[in-house]
N, C-alpha and C positions, 0 to 999 in steps of 0.2 A: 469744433473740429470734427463733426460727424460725418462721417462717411455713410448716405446712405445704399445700402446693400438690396434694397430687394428687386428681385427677377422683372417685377410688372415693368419697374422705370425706363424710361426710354432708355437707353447706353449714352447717347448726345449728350443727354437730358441730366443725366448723371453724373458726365465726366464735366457739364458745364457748373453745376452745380457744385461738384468737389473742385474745379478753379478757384470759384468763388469764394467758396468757402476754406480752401489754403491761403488766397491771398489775405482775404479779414483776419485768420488767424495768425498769420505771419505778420502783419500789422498789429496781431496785439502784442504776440512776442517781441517784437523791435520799439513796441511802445511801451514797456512796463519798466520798472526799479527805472523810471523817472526818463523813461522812453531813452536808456542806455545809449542804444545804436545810433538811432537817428539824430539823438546830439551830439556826438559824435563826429557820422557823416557832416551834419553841418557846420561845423567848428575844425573842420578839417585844413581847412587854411591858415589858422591857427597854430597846425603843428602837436594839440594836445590828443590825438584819437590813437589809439594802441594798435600795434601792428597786428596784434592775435583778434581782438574786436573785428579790428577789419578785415581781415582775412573770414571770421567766422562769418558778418555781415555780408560777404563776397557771394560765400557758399547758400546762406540761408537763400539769398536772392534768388540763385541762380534756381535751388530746387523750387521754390516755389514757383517760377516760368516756366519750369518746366512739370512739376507734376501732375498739371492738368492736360499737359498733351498725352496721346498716343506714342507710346517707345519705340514703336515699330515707324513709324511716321516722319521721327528725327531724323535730321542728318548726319549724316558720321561725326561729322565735330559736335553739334550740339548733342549727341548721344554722349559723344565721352565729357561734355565739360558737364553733364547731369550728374554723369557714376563717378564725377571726379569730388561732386558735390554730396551726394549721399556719402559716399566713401569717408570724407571728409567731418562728414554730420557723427556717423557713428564714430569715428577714431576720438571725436570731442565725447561723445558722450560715452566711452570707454573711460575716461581720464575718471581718476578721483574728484569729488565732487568738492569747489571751490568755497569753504564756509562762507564767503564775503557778499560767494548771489549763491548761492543754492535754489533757489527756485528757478533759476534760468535754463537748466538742464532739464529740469521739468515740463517745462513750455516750451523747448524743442522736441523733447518726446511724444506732447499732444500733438504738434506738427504734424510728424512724421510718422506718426504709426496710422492714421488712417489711410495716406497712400500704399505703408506698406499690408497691411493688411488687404488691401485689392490687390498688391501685384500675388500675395501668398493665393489668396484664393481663386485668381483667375491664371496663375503659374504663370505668368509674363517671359519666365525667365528660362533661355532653351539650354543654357549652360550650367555646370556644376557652381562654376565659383558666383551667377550673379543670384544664384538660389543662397548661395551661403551669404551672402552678402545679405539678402533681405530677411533671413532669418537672425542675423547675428541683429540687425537693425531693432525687430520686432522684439528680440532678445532683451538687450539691454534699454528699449524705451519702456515696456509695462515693467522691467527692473525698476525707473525711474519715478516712474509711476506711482509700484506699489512700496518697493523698498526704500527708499530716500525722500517718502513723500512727508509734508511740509502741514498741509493741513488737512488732515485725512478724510472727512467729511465730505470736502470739498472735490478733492482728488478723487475720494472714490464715483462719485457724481461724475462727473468728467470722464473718469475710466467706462463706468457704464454704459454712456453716453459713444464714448468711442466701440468698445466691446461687446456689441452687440449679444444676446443670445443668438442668433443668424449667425453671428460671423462665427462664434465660437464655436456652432454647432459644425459649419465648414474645417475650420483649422484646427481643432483639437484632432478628430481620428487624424488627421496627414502629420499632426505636429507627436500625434505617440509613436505612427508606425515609424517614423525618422529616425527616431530615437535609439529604437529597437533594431534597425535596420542597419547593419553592420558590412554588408556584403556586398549591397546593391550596385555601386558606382567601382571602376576601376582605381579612381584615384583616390588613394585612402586619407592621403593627406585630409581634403578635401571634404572628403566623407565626413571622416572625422568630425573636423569642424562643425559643419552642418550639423551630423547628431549632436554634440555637445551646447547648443544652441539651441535644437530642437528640446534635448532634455531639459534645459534649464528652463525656459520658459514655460513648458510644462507641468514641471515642476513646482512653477511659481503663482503660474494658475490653479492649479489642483488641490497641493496640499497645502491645507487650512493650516496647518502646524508649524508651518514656516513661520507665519508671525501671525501676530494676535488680529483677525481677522475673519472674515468668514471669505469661502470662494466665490470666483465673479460668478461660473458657468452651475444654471439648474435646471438641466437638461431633465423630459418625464425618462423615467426607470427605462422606458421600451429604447430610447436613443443613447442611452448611456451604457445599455448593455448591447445591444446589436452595431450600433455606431463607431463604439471606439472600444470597450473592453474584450470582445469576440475578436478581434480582427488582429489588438495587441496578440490575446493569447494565443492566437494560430501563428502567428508571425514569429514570438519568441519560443513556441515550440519547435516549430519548424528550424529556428536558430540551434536553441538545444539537442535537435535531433542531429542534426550536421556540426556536432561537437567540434569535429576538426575544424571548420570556419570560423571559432567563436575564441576568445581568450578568456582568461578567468574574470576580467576587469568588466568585460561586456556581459559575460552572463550577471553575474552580481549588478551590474549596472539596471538590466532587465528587469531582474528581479526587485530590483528598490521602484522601479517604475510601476510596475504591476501591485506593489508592494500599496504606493501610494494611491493607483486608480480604484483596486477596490477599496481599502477603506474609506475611498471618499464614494464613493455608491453604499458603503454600507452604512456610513455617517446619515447618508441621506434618507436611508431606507428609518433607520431607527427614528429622525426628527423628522420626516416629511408626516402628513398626515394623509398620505395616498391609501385609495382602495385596496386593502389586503388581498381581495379578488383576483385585481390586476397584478398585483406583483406576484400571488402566488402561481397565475396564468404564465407570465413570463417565465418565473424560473424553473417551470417543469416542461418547456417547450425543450424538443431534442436538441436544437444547434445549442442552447445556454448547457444543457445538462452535459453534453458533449466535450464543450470546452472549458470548463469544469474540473473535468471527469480529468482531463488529459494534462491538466493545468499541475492536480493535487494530486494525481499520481507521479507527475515528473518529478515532484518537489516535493510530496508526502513522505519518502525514503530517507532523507534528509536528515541527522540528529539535530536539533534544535531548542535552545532553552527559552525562545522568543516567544512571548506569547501572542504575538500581532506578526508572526510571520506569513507567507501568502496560504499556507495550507491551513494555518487555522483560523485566516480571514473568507476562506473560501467554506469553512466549517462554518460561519458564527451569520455567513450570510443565508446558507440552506435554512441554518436553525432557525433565522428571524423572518425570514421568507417565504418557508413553507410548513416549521410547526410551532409555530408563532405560540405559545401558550393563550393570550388572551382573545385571538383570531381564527386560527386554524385549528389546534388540536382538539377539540368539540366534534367538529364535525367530522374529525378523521374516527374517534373513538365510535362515535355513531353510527358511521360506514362501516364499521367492522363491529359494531352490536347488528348491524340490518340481520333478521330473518330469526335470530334469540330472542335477544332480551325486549326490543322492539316491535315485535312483530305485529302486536295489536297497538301498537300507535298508526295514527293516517301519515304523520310526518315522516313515518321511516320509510312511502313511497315515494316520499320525494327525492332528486335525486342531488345530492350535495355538491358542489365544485371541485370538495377536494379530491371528489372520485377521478379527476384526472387523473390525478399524482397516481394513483392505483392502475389503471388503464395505461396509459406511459408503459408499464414494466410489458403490458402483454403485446403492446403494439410494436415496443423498439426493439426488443427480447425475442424475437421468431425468427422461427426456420426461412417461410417467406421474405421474412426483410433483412435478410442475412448481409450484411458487407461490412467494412471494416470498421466502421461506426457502432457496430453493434456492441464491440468488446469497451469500447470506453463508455457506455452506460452501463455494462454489465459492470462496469471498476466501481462505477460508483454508489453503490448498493450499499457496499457493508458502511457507508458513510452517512447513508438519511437511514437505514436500520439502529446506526449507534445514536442519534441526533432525534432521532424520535422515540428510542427507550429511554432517552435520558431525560425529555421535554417532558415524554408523557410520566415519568417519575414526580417531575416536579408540578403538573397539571394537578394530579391528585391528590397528594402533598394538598396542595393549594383548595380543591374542592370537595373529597372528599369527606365525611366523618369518619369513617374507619382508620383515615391516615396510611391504609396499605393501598397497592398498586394491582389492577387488574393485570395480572400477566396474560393471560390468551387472549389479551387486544396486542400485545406486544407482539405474543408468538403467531397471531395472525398477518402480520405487517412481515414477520420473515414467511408466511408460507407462502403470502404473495410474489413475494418477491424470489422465491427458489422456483416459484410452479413453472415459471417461462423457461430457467437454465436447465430444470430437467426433460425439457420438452427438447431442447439442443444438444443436450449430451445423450438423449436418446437416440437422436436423428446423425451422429456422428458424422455429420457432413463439414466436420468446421472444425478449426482448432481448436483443442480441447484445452489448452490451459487458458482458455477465454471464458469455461465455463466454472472448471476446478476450482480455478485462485478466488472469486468471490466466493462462490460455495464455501471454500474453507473459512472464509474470514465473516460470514454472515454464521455458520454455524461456531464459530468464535464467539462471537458476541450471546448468544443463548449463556456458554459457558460463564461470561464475562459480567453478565449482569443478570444469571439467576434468572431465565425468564422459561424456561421449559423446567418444570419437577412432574415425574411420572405419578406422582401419590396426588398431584392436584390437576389430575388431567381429569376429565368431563367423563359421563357411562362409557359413553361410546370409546373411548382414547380413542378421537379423534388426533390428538397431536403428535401420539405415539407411532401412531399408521401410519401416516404422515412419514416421520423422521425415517423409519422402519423402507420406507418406498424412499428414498435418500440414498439409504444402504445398500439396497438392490439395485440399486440405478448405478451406483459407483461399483458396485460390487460387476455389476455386466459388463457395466463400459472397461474395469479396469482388464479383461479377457481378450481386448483390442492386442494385437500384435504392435500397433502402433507408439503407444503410448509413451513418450518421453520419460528422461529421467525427472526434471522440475514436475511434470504433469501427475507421475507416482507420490514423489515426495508430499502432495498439496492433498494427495488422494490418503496418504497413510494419515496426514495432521487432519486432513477430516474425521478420520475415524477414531482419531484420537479425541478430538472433539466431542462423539458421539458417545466415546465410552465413557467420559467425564460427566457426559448428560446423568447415562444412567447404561449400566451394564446390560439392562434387557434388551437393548439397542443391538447390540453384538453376539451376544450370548450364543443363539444358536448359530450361526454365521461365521463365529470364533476361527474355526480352522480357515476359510475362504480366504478370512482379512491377512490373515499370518501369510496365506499362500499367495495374495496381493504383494505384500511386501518382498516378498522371496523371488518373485520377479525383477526386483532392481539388482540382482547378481551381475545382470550383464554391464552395469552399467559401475559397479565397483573392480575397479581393475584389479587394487592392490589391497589383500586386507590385512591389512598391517595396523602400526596405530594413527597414520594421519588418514584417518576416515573422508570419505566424501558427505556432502552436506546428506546426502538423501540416507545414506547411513549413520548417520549418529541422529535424523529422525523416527527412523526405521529403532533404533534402540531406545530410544525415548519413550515409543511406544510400547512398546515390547515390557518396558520396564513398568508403563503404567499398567500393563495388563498383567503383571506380575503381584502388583502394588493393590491393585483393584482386586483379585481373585483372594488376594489372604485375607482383605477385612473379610469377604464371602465364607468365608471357608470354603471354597470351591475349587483349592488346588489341584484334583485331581480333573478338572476342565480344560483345565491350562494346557495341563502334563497330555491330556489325550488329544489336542486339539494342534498340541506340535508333533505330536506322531502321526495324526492324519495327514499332516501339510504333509510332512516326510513321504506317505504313501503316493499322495497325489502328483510329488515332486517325480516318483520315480517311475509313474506308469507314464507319465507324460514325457520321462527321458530328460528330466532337468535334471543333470545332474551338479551342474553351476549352483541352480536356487537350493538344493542339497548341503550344498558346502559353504553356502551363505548361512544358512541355520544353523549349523556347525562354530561355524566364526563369532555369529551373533551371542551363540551360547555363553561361549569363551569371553565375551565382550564383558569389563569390568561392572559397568551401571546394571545392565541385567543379568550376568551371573549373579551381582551379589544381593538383588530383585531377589530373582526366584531361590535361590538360597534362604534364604529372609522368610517366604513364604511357605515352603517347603517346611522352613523348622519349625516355624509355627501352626503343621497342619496339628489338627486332632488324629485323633487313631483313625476314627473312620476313615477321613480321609486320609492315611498312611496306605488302610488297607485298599481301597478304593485306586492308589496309585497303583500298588505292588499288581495286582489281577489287572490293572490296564496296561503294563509294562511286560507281561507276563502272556496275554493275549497278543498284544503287537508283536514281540520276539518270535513267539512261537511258529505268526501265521510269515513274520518275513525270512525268517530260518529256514523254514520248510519250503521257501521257493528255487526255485533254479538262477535266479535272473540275476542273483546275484554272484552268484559264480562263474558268469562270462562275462560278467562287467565289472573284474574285480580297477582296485586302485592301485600306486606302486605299494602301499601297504598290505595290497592281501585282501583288503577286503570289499566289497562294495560301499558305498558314499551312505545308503540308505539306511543300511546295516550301522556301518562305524556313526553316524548322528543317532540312532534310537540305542545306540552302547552308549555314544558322550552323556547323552539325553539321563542314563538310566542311573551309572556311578554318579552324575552330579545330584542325583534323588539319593545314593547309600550313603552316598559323604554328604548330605544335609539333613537328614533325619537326626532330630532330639531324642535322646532316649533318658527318659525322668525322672522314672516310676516302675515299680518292678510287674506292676499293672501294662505299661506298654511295653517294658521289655519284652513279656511275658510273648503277648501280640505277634510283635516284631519276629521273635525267634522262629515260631510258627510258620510266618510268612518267608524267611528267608529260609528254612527248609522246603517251602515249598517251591520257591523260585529257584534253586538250587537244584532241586531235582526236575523240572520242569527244562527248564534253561541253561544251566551252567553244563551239567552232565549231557545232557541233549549237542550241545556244540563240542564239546570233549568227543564225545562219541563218532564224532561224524566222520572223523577221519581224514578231513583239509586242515592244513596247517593257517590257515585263515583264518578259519572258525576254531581255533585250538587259540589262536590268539587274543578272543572275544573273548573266549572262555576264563582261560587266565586270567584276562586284566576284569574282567566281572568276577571271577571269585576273589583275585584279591582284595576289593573293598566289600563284598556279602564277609571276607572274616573281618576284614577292621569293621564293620556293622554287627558282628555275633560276639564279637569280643566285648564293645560297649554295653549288648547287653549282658554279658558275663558279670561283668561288675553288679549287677542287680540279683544274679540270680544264683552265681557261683561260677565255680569253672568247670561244675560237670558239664555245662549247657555250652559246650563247645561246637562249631561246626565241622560235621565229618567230611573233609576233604574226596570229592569222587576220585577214585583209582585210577581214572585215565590220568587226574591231571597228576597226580603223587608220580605216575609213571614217565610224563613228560618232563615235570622235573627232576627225576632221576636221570632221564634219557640225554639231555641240557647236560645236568652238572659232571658226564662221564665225558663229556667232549672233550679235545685237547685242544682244538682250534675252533676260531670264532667267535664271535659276541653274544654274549644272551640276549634275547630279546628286554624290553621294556617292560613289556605286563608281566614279564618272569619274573624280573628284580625285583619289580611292586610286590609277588606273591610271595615272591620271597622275605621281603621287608615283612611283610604284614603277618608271615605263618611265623615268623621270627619271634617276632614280638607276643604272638601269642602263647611259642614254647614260651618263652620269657614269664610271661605271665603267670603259665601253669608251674612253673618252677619255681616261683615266689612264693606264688598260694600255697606248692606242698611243703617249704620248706619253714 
């Protein structure tokens, strides 16, 4: 039953040849299980030939006279008595398979799938239903075939025979995009069908796992990715993207299809014995990396416990593809020894393959070749970074004596891979969460797998520079007026990133990053407690930088690096990014951060705060500006966040030792007369306010040291404020203020105290 397929043959020459060869094989069918039909036909006079026999004998006939004509050719009757006969063919080979000939359904499937296999691939058919028709045909005959076959050997011979690689290589892309193709036709019904038909026989082709066998179709790598797996996954993206077109049944539908095309590409990739060369040439060609990229970002977000789901079959094929451990990853490690460790070898002038994969980043990755392609190879970065830290773990593992891992072959493979995104986020010509969201998730991975330490960097810190120029780069860009709320967010978990690297990363920058995040104000409506995503990363942060500065000892960096933001907030007129600092402060996770750190300073750093608190007060008291821009409180934003900023420093101080009380006392006399009396003085009921609620906690901080030292060492209350609360509690109408009560509460407690002691 072969149909031959190739272009050279005459068409004549070929439709006379597949006559022939329908009629012989229609003659074997009608002659076998003891030439059935035809004794039949002839004993027909007799009265013993079955109505269903002969009616099938009717049909077989008629398709064989005809499936070597031209369809176009027939005439209206002989047209319909054909499709009345195929119609007919598959509705029999629909039925359940008869145990008594089970082979009979067999040998009308070798029939019939060579003709249909011509009308599939030369599309005979201008109409929806006679498409569905010959695909339902081709459906259930290699069903026949593979599923209900009888002597497998044998059938398989036979199938191959019919199934050409040619013909497969034709009807597979048209038999996946079918499948996938949900939209195409008006008439759904219709459609329908057709896909359902188109999947299953694709299905039945493809996955090997269906039954114990191996697949027909072995296509080389370059046809199986550009031919049918590229064209699936733009098609079912394209579905996915027009979500509303699609129902839950067809995506998942998609997804199992895709599910099974690559594993059987990967299947192949692991047992072929093809040039590593060549497959690693393919799969770092832009259109593959492309769609890809777009494939395992769609589906990457996904919870999933599957381990063979399509994102980590799109994972296991980069890994085996491109850092193949016994293939590739040699001569990647090498590429990135050239001009070190190499240098006096003749072989590190030569230049290796895999330097494409290197080259890729800088040619697809530019300003120059900017378009909307660009961002789905930029996706897929933090994905051959994770796949090649983990490969090259296990490479060394494997060759090494030391059994440890070269990290700055590692951290060299991220700095390639950043140098192109920061050439783009310099050039601000382009959406910038196109370059942030990988950035974030590539200096992720450093975090994730230990592969940058500052103490094992090279004379030069070369790697430190490097990350350092990362910082400045996000740190300019983030100065854009443009800059989205996701696009800050990706930019704050950067620098969160960086600071987990290693503190010196941020250190002196400290204030800028804080002043970074103090720009997403605008973009938190309501601060309350159901936070927006960008703010409870924005505290996250905050909290590590709280968390990070007390193992330092360095609290007092912290404490001066949120009073500069404060400054910078207010010369530039943020009064928003002001009152986000504010909020933030108050926020549970990093209030109880910096509290935490704060108690745990040393003295030094005690006093180190108190002269930073004490400078800052001074020079923003002493200005005007905040007394035309007061708040309905009274006082200015800048002002009232470096007061929050200061009591939440007297209410977190430890006092231990009569050795830091001693300190402490010191300093809060001297902040008290510097500060508290200084706004006392002033003479605005604003700054009378500040005053108060700062000496009420400098006495609940004089009192705890009291307990060390006795209760002479009480603090002298300045006489403006004794006067103001005189001046308060003579009122007859009114409320007192807040920071009065507080002072009140707290001088209370202190007579209290002295009155214990003397008594």
């Amino acid at each position: 039953c072969d149909l031959p397929l190739s272009s050279s043959m005459p068409k004549r020459k070929l439709n006379a040849d597949h006559e022939a060869k329908g009629n012989e094989s229609a003659s074997v069918v009608l002659g076998r299980k003891g030439k059935l039909l035809k004794h039949r036909q002839d004993d027909q006079r007799d009265n013993e030939i079955n109505d269903d026999d002969a009616v099938l004998h009717s049909h077989l006939v008629r398709f064989v006279d005809g499936s070597g004509s031209n369809l176009n050719n027939l005439t209206a009757e002989a047209s319909q008595s054909f499709h009345e006969a195929i119609t007919a063919l598959a509705g029999y080979l629909e039925k359940p398979v008869d145990r008594s000939n089970e082979s009979l359904p067999s040998q009308i499937a070798q029939l019939v799938l060579p003709w249909t296999i011509r009308q599939l691939i030369h599309e005979t058919s201008n109409n929806t239903q006679g498409r569905v028709l010959y695909w339902k045909l081709f459906d259930i005959s290699i069903h026949h075939l593979i599923a209900y076959k009888l002597e497998f050997d044998e059938d398989l011979t036979n199938l191959r025979s019919i199934l050409t690689q040619s013909s497969l290589a034709k009807i597979l892309p048209t038999m996946g995009l079918l499948a996938l193709r949900k939209d195409s036709v008006d008439d759904g019904k219709d459609q329908g069908a057709l896909s359902k038909h188109a999947a299953s026989a694709f299905c039945l082709l493809i996955d090997s796992r269906s039954s114990n066998r191996q697949v027909l179709f072995h296509p080389t790598l370059e046809v199986a990715l550009n031919s049918l797996l590229l064209p699936m996954i733009n098609a079912f993206v394209h579905l996915k993207e027009n979500a509303e077109h699609a129902t839950k049944n067809q995506d998942q539908s998609g997804i199992q299809l895709l599910k099974i095309t690559i594993n059987w590409i990967l299947q192949s990739l692991i047992m072929s014995r093809g040039n590593p060369k060549t497959t690693f040439h393919l799969l770092v060609q832009k259109p593959v990396m492309i769609a890809l990229s777009r494939l395992h970002f769609l589906l990457g977000h996904s919870p999933s416990t599957d381990t063979d789901d399509v994102p980590n079959l799109v994972r296991k094929m980069i890994s085996h593809g491109l850092f193949n451990v016994q293939h590739n990853m040699e001569g990647l490690l090498n590429l990135f020894r050239r001009g070190k460790k190499l240098s006096n070898d003749k072989r590190a002038s030569f230049r290796c393959y895999q330097d494409e994969l290197v080259s890729a980043f800088d040619t697809s990755i530019s300003v120059s070749e900017w378009n909307e392609d660009t961002k789905h190879v930029a996706r897929i970065l933090p994905l051959l970074l994770d796949e090649f830290i983990l490969q090259h773990a296990v490479f060394d593992k494997a060759t090494s004596k030391r059994g440890g891992m070269d990290a700055s072959l590692s951290f060299e493979m991220y700095r390639r891979m950043v140098t192109p995104l920061l050439v783009l986020l310099g050039s601000k010509l382009l959406n910038s969460e196109t370059v942030i969201s990988p950035l974030k998730d590539l200096t992720g991975l450093l975090v994730t797998h230990g592969v940058y330490l500052a103490s094992q960097d090279d004379s030069n810190q070369t790697q430190t520079k490097f990350l350092r120029q990362v910082v400045a780069q996000i740190l300019d860009f983030s100065n854009n007026e443009l800059v989205g709320e996701s696009v800050l967010a990706d930019c704050t978990q950067t620098f969160q990133h960086l600071t987990e690297l290693s503190h010196h990363l941020v250190h002196e920058r400290l204030n800028e990053s804080i002043y970074m995040c103090c720009r997403g104000s605008k973009y938190v409506s309501n601060v309350d407690e159901s936070m927006s995503r960008l703010a409870k990363i924005i505290e996250s942060y905050f909290s590590l930088l709280a968390e990070t500065y007390k193992k330092l000892r360095q609290q007092t960096h912290l404490i001066k690096s949120l009073l500069l933001t404060i400054s910078a907030l207010k010369r530039k007129s943020t009064s928003g990014g002001t009152e986000f600092l504010s909020f933030m402060v108050k926020r549970t996770t990093f209030r109880a951060s910096l509290q935490d750190a704060i108690e745990s300073s040393p003295l030094a750093e005690i006093q180190g705060t108190f002269r930073v608190l004490e400078q800052w007060l001074s020079v923003e008291c002493s200005l005007a500006g905040d007394r035309g821009a007061q708040n309905d409180e009274g006082v200015g934003p800048s002002v009232a966040a470096g007061i929050g900023l200061s009591l939440l420093v007297f209410r977190s101080i430890r006092v231990s030792d009569t050795s830091t009380a001693s300190s402490i006392v010191v300093l809060i006399g001297q902040f008290t007369k510097e500060i508290v009396q200084k706004l006392a003085d002033d003479g605005d009921s604003a700054r009378m306010q500040c005053a108060l609620e700062l000496c009420a906690w400098v006495i609940q901080l004089q009192q705890r040291c009291a307990f060390w030292l006795g209760r002479e060492k009480q603090l002298t209350i300045p006489q403006n404020i004794e006067d103001e609360v005189e001046r308060v509690s003579r009122q007859s109408q009114g409320r007192s203020a807040e920071a009065l009560l507080l002072l009140a509460s707290h001088r209370l407690q202190q007579i209290i105290y002295l009155v214990h002691d003397e008594e």
